[in-house]
ChimeraX commands (.cxc) that place a marker at each C-alpha (Angstrom):
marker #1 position -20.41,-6.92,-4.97 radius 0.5
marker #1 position -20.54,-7.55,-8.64 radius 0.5
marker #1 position -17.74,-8.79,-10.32 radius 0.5
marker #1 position -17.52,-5.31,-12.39 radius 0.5
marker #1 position -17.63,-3.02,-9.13 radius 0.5
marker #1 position -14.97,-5.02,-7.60 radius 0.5
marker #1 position -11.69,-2.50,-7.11 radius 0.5
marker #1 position -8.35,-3.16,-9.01 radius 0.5
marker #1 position -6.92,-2.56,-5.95 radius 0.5
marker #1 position -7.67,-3.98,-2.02 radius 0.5
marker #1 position -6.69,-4.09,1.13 radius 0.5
marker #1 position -5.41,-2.06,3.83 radius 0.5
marker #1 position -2.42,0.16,3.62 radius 0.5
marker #1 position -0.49,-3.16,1.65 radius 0.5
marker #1 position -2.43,-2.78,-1.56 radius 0.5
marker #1 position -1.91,-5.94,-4.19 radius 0.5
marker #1 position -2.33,-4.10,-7.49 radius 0.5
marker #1 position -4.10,-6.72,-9.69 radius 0.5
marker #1 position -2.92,-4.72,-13.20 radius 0.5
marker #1 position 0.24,-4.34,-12.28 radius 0.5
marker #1 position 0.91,-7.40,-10.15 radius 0.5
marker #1 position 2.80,-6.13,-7.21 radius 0.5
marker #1 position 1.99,-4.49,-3.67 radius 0.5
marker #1 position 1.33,-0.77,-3.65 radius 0.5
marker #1 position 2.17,1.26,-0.32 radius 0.5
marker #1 position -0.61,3.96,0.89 radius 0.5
marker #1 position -0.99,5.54,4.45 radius 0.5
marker #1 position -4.54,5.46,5.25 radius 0.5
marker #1 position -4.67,8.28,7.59 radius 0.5
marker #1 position -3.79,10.71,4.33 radius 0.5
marker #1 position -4.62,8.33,1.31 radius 0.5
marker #1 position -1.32,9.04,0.03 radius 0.5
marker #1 position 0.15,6.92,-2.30 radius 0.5
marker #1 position 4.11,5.81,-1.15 radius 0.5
marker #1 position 6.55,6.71,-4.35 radius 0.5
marker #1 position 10.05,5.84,-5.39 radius 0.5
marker #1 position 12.20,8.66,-4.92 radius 0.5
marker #1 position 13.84,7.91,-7.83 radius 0.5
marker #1 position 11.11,7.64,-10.45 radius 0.5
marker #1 position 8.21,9.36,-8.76 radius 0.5
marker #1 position 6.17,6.96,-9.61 radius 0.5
marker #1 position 4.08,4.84,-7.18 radius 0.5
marker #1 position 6.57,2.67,-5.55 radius 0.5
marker #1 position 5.78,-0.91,-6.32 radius 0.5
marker #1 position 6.93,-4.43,-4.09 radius 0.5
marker #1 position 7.27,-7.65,-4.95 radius 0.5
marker #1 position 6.99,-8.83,-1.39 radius 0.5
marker #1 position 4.46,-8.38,0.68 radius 0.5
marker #1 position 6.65,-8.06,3.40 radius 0.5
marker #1 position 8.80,-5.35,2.20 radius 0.5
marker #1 position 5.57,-3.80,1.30 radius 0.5
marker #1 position 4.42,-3.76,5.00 radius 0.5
marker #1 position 7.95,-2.48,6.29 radius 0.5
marker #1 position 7.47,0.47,4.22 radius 0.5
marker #1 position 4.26,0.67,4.80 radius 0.5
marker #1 position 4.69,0.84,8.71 radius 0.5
marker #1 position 7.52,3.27,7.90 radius 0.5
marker #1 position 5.28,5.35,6.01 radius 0.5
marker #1 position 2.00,5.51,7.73 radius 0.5
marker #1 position 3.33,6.69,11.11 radius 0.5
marker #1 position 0.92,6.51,14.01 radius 0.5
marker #1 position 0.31,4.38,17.04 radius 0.5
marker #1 position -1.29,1.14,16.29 radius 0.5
marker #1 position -3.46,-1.20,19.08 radius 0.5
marker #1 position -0.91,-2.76,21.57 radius 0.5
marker #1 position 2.09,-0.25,20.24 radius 0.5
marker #1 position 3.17,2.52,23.13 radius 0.5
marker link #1:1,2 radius 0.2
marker link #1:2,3 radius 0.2
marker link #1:3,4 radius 0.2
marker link #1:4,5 radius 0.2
marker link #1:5,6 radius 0.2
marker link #1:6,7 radius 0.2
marker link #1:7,8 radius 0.2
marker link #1:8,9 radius 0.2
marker link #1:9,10 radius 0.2
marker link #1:10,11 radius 0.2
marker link #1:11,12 radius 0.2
marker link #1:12,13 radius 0.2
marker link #1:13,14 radius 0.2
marker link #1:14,15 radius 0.2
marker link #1:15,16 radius 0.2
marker link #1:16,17 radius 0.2
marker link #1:17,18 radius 0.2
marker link #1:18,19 radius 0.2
marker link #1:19,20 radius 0.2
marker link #1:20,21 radius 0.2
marker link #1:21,22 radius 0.2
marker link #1:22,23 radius 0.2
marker link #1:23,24 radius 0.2
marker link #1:24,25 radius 0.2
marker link #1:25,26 radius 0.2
marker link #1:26,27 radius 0.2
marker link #1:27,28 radius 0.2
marker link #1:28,29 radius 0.2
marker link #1:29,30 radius 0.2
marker link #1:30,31 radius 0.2
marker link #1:31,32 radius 0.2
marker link #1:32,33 radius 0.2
marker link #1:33,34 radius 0.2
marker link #1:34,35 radius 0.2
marker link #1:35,36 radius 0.2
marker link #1:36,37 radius 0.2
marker link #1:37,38 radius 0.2
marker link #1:38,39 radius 0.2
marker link #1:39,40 radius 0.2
marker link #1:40,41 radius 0.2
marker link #1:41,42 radius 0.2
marker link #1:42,43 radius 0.2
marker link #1:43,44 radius 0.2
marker link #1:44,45 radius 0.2
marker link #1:45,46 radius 0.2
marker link #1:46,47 radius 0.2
marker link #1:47,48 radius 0.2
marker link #1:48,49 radius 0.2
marker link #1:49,50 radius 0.2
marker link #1:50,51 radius 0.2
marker link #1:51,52 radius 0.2
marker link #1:52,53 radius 0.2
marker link #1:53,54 radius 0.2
marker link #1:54,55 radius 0.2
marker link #1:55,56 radius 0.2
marker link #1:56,57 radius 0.2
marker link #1:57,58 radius 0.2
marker link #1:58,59 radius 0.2
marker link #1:59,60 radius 0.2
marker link #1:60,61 radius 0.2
marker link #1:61,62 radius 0.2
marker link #1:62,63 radius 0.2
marker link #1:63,64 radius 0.2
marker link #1:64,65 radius 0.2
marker link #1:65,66 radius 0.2
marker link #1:66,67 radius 0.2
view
């Protein structure tokens, strides 16, 4: 992939948003976009971790190995 088709963000569900430099929350089942209650604007993490908490908070569905 050329440098210019390469997306601002990546990843699965855990998005790092390379603009805004944080992790971005969307369920994948959906494409939904998590937001912050308060703002309604995307919600945005720090953490990676706190990212995928949400995340598996969000996007609701059994995963491989889960019962």
């Amino acid at each position: 992939m050329a440098h210019a088709q390469v997306p601002r963000l990546h990843g699965y569900g855990v998005l790092w948003d390379t603009g805004d430099r944080c992790y971005r929350v969307r369920n994948e089942i959906t494409k939904e976009w998590l937001h912050d209650p308060a703002t309604g604007d995307r919600a945005r993490y720090s953490s990676f971790n706190d990212a995928f908490s949400a995340w598996r908070c969000f996007e609701v569905h059994h995963r491989p190995g889960e019962q």
